[in-house]
C-alpha positions, 0 to 999 in steps of 0.5 A, a space after each residue: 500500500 503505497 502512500 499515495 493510494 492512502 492519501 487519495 481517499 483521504 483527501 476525497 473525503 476531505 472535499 465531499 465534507 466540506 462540499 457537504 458543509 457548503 451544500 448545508 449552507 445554501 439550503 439552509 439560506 435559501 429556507 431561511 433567510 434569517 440564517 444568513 444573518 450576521 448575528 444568527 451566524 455569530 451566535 452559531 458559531 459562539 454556540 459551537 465554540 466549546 465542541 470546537 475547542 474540545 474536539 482539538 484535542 480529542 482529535 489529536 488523542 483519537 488519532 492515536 488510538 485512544 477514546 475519551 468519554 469523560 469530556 462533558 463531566 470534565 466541562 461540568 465540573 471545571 464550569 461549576 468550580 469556575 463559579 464557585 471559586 469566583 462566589 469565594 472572593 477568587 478573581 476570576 483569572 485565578 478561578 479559571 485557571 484552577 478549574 482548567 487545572 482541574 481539568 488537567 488533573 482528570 486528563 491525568 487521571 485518565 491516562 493513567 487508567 487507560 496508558 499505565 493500568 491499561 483498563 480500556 480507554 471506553 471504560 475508565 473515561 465512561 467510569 470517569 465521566 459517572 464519578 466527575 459529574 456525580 461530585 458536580 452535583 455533590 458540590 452544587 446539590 442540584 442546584 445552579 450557583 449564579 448568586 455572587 458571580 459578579 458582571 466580569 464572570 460572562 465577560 468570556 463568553 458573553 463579551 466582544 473582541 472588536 465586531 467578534 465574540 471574545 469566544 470565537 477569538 479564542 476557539 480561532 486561536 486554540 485551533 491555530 495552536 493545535 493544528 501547528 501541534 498537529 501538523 509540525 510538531 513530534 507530538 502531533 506526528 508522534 500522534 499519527 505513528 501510535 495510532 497507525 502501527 502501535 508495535 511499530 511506534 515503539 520499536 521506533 523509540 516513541 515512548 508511547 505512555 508519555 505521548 499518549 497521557 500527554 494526548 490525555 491531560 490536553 483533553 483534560 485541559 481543553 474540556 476544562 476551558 470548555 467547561 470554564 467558557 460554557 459557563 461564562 456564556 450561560 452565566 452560571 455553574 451548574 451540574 447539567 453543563 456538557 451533559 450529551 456533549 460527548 456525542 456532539 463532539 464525537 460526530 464532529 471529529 468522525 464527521 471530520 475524517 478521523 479515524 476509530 481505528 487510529 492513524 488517520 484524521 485532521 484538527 481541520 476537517 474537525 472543524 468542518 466537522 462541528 461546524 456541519 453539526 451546529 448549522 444543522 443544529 441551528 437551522 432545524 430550530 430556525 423551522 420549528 423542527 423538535 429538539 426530538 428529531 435534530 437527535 435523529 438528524 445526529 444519529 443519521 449524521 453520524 452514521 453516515 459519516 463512519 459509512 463514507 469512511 469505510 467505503 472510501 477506505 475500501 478502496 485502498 484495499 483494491 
């Protein structure tokens, strides 16, 4: 199997994801026209900045062949400790920061289970997704803390840099940074050898439990952030945030080319990715069509997406 064969698919799966994103666009335009509005638009990709951020980092860690289903706890967590260090006379800076760390910790945590204990990946995440959300709730007792937090608290993901939202800055910069990550650094190429021959990886001197717990506290460290930046946009802490956010991630990282197996994806075609779901999102709520059915609209998206990739990498088998 030569490279070109592998990149060929590849690169067609590329083009017919981001030729679907345009097609999505048009109609949608063309059935309302309060879609292609400036402030629709922003807001849509406001809503779609804490998946975008998230999803850079799950992309690089699915690459590698590895799977995290605690993003949404971690984001619940990190965004209810944002509050409450804030409620306790904490800048909000420093409260950030400490819940972001937070994220990292678990991150950690995870890769630990996963790397180290090598329990697999889908049920440490999944064991840590019950228990980080269950000592969100613990710590809010079912309720939001919103008394105490202060104007500069939604200043994140409410405020503006120039005409664009201060969270589409940021989620435009992690992107810049993870896909230099990706496409220039050893970590990122590091990323792609594990996941595409494990045992070669490592008869080629990469120390794979380094990389990959690595790959795991930046997935830490970005659901954090998400959670942190959730929170500021809703204006509270709150045990609820980030719950089903898994799903919505894993379709924009599948959807964007990256691999189940490992060894193949891209941070960019992530992007497209999220961006497909969020317009899709947007524009069913646009028409009146029930939460109910955008579930189903999803579950086809995703399914579709894990059967383009198949049928295009049929064709290296040929």
């Amino acid at each position: 199997m030569n490279v070109k064969s592998v990149d060929n698919p590849l690169r067609l799966q590329k083009m017919v994801i981001f030729g679907v994103l345009v097609l999505i666009l048009v109609i949608l335009s063309v059935l309302s026209p309060e879609f292609r509005t400036y402030n629709n638009l922003t807001n849509v990709l406001r809503q779609t900045s804490a998946i975008i951020i998230a999803s850079c980092a799950i992309t690089l860690l699915m690459i590698s062949g590895n799977f995290d289903l605690s993003i949404g706890a971690i984001m619940a967590i990190s965004g209810v400790m944002s509050a409450l260090f804030v409620t306790k006379g904490i800048p909000l800076p420093v409260s950030i920061i400490m819940s972001v760390l937070l994220g990292s910790l678990i991150g950690l945590i995870n890769g630990f289970l996963v790397i180290l204990m090598k329990v697999p990946s889908i049920i440490a995440t999944l064991g840590t997704m019950y228990t980080v959300r269950g000592f969100a709730w613990v710590i809010t007792q079912g309720a939001s803390i919103h008394m105490g937090l202060g104007p500069n608290f939604t200043q994140i993901g409410r405020g503006f840099i120039g005409p664009l939202p201060t969270s589409i800055v940021i989620t435009i910069i992690v992107f810049l940074l993870f896909y230099f990550l990706q496409t220039k650094t050893l970590l990122g190429k590091y990323a792609f050898a594990i996941g595409g021959n494990r045992r070669t990886a490592l008869l080629s001197g990469i120390n794979i439990n380094t990389v990959c717990i690595t790959l795991y506290i930046l997935v830490g460290t970005l659901a954090g952030f998400s959670g942190c930046l959730m929170a500021s946009r809703l204006g509270v802490g709150n045990a609820n945030i980030g719950v089903g956010f898994e799903f919505d991630v894993i379709v924009a990282v599948v959807l964007g080319g990256t691999s189940l197996e490992g060894g193949e994806g891209s941070v960019f075609g992530m992007v497209v990715g999220a961006l497909i779901v969020g317009f899709i999102g947007n524009g069913l709520n646009l028409m009146g069509v029930h939460s109910f059915y955008q579930d189903v609209v999803k579950g086809i998206v995703l399914v579709s997406a894990v059967l383009l990739d198949r049928v295009l990498r049929s064709g290296l088998t040929k």
